[in-house]
OpenMM code with the backbone's topology and positions (N, CA, C; nanometers):
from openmm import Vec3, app, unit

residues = "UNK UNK UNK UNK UNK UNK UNK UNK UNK UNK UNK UNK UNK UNK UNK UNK UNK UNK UNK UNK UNK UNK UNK UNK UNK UNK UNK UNK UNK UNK UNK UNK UNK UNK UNK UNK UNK UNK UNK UNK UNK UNK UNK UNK UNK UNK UNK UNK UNK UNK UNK UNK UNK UNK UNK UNK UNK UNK UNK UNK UNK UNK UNK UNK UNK UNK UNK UNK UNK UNK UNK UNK UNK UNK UNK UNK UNK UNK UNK UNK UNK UNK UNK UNK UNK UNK UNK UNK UNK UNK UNK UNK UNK UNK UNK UNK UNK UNK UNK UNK UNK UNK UNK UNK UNK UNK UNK UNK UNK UNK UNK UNK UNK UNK UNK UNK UNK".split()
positions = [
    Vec3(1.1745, 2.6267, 0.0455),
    Vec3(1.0445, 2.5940, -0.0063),
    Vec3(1.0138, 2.4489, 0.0212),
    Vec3(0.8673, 2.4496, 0.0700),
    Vec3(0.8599, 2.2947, 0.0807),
    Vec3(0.7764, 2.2208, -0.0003),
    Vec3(0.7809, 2.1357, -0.0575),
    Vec3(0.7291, 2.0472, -0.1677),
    Vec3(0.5985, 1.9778, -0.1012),
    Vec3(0.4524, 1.9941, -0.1608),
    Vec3(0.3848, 1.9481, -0.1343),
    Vec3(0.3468, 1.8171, -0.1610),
    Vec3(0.2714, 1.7831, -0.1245),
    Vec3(0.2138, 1.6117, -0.0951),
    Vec3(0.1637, 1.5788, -0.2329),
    Vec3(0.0846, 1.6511, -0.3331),
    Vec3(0.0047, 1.5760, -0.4751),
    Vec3(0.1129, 1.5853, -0.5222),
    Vec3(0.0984, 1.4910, -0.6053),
    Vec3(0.1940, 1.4428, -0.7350),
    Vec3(0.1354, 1.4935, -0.8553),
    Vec3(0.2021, 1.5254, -0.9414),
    Vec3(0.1569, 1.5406, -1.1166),
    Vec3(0.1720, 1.4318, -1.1962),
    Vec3(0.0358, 1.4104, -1.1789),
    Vec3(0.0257, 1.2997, -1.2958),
    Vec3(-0.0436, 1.2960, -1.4134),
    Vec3(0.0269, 1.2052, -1.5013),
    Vec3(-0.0061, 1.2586, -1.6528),
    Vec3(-0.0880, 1.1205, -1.7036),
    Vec3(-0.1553, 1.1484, -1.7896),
    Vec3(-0.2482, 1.0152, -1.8076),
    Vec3(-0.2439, 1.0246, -1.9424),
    Vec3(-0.1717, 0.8469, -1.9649),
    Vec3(-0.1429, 0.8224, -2.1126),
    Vec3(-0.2395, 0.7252, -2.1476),
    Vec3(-0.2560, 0.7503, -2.2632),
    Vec3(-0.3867, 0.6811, -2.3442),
    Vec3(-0.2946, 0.6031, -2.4452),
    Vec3(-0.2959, 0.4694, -2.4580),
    Vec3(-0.2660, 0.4004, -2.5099),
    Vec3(-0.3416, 0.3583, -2.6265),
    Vec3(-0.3294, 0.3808, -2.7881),
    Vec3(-0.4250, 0.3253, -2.8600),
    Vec3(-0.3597, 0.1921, -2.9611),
    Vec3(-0.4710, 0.1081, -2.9361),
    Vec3(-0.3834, -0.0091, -3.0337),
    Vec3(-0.5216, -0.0702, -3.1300),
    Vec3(-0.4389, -0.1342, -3.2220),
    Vec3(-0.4823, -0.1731, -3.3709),
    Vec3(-0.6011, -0.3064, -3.2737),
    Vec3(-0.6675, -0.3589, -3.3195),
    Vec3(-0.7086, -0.4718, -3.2695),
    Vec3(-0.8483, -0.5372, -3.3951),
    Vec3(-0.8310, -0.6092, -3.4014),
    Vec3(-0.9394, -0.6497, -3.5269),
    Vec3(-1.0317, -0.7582, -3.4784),
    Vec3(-1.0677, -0.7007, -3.3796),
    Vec3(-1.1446, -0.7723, -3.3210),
    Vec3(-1.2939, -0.7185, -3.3911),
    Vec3(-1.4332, -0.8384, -3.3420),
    Vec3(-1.5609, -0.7966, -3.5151),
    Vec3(-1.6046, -0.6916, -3.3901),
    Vec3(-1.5992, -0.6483, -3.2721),
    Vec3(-1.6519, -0.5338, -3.2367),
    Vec3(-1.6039, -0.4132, -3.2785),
    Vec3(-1.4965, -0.4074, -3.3369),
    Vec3(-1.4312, -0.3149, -3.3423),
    Vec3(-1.4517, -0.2433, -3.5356),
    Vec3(-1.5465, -0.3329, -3.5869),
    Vec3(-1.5186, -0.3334, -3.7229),
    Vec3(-1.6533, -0.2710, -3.7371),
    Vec3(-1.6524, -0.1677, -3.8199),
    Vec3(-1.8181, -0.1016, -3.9005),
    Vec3(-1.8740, -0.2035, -3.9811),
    Vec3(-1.8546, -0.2629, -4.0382),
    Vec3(-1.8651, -0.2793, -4.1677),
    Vec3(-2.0174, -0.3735, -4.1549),
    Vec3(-2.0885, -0.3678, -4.2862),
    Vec3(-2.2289, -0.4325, -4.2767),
    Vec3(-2.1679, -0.5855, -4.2770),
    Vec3(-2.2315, -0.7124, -4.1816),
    Vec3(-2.2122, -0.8283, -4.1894),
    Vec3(-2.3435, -0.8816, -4.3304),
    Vec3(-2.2850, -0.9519, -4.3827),
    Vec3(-2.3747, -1.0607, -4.4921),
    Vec3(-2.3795, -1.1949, -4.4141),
    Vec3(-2.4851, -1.2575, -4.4951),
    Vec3(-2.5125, -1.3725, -4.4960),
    Vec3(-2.4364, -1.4899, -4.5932),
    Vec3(-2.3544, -1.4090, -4.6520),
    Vec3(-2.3299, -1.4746, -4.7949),
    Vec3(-2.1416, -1.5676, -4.7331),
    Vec3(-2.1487, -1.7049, -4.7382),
    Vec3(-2.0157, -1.7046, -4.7035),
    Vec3(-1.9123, -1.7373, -4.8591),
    Vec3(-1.8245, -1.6984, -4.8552),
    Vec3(-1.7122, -1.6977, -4.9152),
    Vec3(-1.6443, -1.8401, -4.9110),
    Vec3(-1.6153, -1.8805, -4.9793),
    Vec3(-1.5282, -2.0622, -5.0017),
    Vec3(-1.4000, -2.0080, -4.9945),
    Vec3(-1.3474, -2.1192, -4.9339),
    Vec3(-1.1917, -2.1025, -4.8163),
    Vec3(-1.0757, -2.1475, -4.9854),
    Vec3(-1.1358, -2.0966, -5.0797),
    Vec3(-1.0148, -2.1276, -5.1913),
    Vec3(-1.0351, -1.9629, -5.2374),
    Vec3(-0.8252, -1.9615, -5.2627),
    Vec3(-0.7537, -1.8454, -5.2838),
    Vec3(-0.8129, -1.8332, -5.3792),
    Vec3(-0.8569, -1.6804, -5.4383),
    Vec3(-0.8920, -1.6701, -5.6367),
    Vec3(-0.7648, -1.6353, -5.6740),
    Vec3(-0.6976, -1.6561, -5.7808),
    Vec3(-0.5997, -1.5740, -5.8567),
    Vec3(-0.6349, -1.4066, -5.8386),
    Vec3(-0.7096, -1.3665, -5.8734),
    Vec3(-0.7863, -1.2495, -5.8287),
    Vec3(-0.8310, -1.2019, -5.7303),
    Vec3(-0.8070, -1.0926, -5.6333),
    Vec3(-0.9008, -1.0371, -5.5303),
    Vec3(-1.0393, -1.0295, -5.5700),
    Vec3(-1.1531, -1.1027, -5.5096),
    Vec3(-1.2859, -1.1431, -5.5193),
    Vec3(-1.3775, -1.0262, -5.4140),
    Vec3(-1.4139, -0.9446, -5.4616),
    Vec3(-1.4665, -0.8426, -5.3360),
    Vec3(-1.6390, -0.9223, -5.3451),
    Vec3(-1.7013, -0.9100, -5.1702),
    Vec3(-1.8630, -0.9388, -5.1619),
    Vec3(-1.9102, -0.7671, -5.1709),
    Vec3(-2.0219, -0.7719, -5.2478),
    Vec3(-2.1033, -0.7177, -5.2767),
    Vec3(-2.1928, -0.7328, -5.1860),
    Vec3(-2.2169, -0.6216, -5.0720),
    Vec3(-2.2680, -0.6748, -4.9389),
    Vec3(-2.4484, -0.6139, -4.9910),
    Vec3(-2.4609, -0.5568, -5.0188),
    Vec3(-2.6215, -0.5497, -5.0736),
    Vec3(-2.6544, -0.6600, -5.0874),
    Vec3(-2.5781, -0.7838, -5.2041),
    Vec3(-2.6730, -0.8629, -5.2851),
    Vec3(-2.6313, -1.0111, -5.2428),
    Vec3(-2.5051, -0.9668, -5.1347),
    Vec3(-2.4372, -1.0800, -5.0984),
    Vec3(-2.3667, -1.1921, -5.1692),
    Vec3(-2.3145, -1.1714, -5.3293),
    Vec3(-2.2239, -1.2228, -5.4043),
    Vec3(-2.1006, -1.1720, -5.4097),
    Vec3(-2.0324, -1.2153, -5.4897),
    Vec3(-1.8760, -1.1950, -5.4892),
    Vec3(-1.8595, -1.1531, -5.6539),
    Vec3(-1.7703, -1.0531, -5.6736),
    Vec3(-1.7856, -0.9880, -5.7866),
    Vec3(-1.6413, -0.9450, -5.8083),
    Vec3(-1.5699, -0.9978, -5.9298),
    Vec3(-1.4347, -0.9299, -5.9310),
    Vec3(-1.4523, -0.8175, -5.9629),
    Vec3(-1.2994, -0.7007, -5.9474),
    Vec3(-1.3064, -0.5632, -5.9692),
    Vec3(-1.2731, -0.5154, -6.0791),
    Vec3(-1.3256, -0.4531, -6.1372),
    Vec3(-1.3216, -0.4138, -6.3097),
    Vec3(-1.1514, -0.3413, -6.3523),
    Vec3(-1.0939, -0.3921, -6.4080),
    Vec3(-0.9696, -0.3983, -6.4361),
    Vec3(-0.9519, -0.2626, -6.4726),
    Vec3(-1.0611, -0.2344, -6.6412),
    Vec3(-1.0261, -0.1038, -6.6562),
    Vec3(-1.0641, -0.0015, -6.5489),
    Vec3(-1.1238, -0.0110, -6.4746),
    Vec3(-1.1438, 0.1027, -6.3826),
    Vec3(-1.0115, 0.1225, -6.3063),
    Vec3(-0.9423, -0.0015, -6.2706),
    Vec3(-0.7995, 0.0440, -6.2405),
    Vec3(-0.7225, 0.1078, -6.2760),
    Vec3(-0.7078, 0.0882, -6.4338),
    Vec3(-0.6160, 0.1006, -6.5395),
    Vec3(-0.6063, 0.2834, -6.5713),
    Vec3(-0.7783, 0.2807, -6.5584),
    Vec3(-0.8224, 0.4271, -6.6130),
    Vec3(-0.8164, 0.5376, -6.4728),
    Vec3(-0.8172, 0.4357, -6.3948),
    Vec3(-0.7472, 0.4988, -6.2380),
    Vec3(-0.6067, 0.5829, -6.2590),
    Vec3(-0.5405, 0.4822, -6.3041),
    Vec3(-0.3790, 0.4802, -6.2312),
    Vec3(-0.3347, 0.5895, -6.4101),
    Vec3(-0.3900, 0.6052, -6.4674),
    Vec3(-0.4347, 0.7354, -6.5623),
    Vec3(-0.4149, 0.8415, -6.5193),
    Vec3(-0.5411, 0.8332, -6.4340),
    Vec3(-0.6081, 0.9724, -6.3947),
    Vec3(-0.5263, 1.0407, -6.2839),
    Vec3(-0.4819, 0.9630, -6.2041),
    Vec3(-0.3614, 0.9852, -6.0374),
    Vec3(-0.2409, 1.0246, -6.1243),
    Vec3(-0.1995, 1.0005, -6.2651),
    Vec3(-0.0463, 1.0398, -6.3047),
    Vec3(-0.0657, 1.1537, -6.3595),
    Vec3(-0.2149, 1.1702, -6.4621),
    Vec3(-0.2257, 1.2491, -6.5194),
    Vec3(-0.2083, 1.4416, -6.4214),
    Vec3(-0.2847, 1.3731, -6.2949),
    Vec3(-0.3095, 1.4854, -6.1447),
    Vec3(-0.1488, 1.5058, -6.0918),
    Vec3(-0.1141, 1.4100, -6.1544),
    Vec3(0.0609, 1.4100, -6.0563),
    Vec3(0.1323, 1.5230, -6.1352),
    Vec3(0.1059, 1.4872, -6.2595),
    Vec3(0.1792, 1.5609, -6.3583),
    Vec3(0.1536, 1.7333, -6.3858),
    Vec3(0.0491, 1.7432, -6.3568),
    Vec3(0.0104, 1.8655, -6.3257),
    Vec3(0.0788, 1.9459, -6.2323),
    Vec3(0.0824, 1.8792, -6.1100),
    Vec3(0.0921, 1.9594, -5.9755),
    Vec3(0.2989, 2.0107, -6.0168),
    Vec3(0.3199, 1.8993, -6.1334),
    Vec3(0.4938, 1.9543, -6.1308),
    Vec3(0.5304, 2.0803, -6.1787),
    Vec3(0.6252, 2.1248, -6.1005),
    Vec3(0.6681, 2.2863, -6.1463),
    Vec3(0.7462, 2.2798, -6.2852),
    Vec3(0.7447, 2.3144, -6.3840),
    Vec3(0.7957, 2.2654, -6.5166),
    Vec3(0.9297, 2.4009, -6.5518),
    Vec3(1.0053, 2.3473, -6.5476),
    Vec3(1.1603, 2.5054, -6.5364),
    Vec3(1.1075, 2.5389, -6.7002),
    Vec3(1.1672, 2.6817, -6.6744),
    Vec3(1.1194, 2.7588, -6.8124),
    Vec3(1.2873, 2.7417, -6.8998),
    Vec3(1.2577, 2.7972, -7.0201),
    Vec3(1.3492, 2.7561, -7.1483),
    Vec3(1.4781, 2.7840, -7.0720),
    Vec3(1.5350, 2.8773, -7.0141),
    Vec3(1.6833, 2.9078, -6.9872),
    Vec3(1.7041, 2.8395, -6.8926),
    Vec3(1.6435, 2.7904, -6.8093),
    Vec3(1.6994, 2.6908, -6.7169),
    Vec3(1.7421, 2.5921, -6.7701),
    Vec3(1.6492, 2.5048, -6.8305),
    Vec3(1.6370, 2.3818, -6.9303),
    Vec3(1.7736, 2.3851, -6.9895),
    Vec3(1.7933, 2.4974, -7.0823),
    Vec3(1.9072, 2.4944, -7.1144),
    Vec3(2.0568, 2.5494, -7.0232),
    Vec3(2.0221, 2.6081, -6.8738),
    Vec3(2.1674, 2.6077, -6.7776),
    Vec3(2.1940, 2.4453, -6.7708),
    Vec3(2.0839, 2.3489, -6.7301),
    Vec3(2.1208, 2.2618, -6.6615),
    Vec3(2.1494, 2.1631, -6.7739),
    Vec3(2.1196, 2.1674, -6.8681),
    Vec3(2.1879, 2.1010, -7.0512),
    Vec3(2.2680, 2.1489, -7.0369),
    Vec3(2.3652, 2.2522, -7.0460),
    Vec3(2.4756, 2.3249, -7.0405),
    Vec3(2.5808, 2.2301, -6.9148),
    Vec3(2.5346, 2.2398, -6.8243),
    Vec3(2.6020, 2.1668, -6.6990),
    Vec3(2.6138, 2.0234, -6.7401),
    Vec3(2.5086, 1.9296, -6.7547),
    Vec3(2.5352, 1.7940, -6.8326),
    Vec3(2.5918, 1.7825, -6.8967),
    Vec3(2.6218, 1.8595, -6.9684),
    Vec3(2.7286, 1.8232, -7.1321),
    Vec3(2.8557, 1.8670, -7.0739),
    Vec3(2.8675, 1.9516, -6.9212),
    Vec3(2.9989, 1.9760, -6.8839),
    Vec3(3.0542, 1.9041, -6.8377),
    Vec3(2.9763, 1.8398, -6.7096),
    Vec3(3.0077, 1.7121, -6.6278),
    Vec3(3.0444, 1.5590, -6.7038),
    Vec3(2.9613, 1.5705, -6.8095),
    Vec3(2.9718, 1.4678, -6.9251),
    Vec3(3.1280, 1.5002, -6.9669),
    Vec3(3.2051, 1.5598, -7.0227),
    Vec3(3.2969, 1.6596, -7.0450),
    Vec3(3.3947, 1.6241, -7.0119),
    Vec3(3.4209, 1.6546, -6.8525),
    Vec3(3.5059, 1.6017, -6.7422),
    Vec3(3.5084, 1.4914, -6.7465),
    Vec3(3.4567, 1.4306, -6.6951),
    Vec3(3.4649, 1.2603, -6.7221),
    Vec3(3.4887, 1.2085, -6.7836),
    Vec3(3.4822, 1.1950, -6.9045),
    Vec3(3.5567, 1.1634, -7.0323),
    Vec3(3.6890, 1.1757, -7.0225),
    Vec3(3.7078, 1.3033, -6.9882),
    Vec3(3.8582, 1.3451, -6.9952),
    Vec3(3.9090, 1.2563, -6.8982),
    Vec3(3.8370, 1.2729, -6.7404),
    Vec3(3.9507, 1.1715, -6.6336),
    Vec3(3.9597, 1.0506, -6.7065),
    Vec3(3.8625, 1.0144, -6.7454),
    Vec3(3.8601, 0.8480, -6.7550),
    Vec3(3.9599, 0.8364, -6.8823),
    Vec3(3.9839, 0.9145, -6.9502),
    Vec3(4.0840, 0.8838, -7.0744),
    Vec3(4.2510, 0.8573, -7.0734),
    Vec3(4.2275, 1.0021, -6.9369),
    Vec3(4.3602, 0.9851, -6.8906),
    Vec3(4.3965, 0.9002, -6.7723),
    Vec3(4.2826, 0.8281, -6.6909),
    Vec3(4.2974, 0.7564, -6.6550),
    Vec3(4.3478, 0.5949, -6.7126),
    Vec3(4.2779, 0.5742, -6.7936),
    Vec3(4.2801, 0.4873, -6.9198),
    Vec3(4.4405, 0.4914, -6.9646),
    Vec3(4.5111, 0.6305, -7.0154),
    Vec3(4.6561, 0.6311, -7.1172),
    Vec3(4.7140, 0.5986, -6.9748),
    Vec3(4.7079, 0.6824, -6.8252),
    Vec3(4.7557, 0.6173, -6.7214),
    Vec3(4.8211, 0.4791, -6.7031),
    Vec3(4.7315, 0.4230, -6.6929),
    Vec3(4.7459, 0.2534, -6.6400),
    Vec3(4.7939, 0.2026, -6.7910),
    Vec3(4.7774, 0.2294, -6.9043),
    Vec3(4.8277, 0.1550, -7.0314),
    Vec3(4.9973, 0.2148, -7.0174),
    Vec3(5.0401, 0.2910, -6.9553),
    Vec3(5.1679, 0.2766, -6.9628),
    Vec3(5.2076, 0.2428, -6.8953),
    Vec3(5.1819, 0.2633, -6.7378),
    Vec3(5.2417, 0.1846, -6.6160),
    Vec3(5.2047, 0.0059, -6.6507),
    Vec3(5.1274, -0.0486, -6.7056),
    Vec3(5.1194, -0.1608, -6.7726),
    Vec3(5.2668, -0.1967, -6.8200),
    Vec3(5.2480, -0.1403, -6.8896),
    Vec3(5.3765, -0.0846, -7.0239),
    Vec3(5.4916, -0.1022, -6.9670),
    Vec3(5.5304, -0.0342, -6.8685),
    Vec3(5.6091, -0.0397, -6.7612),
    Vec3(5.6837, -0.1311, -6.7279),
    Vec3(5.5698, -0.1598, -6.6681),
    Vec3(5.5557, -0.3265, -6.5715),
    Vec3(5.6139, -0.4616, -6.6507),
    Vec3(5.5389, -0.4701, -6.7475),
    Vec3(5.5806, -0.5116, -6.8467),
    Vec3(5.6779, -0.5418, -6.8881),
    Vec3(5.7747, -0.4176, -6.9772),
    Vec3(5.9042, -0.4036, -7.0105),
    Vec3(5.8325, -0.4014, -7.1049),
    Vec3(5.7686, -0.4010, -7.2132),
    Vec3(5.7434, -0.3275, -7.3425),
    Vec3(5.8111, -0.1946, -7.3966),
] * unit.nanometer
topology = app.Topology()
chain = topology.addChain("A")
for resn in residues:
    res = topology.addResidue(resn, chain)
    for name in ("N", "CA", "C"):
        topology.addAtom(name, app.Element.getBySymbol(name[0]), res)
């Protein structure tokens, strides 16, 4: 078989971030902003062209409303599970105690030992 002459070529599109003002929607104002940091994020109000901080409780009553939606969406285990996996905690709890105790009388006698006590 003989291999023909076109090539396959693939055409990559490169996309990159660039913040350049052509690249930006946003309505321009007239209103300029003073080159001092606020303690606060200061948003312009591009209608009226002032600067207006952002209402706190609307945050507050935000970050509410997103936990309250979070909390919902969770699958909540019904009573016998609740209590397998209480059952398992208090086992694992259990065990451990125990190694660590006898880990604990362990080393207090090889101490002991060591020692000559």
């Amino acid at each position: 078989m003989a291999k023909s002459g076109k090539k396959s070529e693939t055409k990559v599109t490169r996309i990159t971030a660039n913040d350049s003002p052509r690249h930006q929607k946003t309505k321009k104002t007239s209103a300029k902003i003073a080159d001092v940091t606020p303690s606060r994020p200061v948003k312009v109000d591009e209608t009226k062209g002032t600067s207006r901080r952002p209402n706190a409780l609307k945050g507050f009553v935000g970050y509410f409303k997103g936990a309250w939606y979070e909390l919902r969406q969770v699958r909540w285990p019904d009573r016998r599970t609740t209590w397998g996996m209480t059952g398992a905690l208090l086992a694992f709890t259990a065990f451990f105690i125990v190694v660590i105790l006898l880990l604990d009388a362990a080393f207090a006698e090889l101490f002991n030992v060591l020692l000559g006590k």
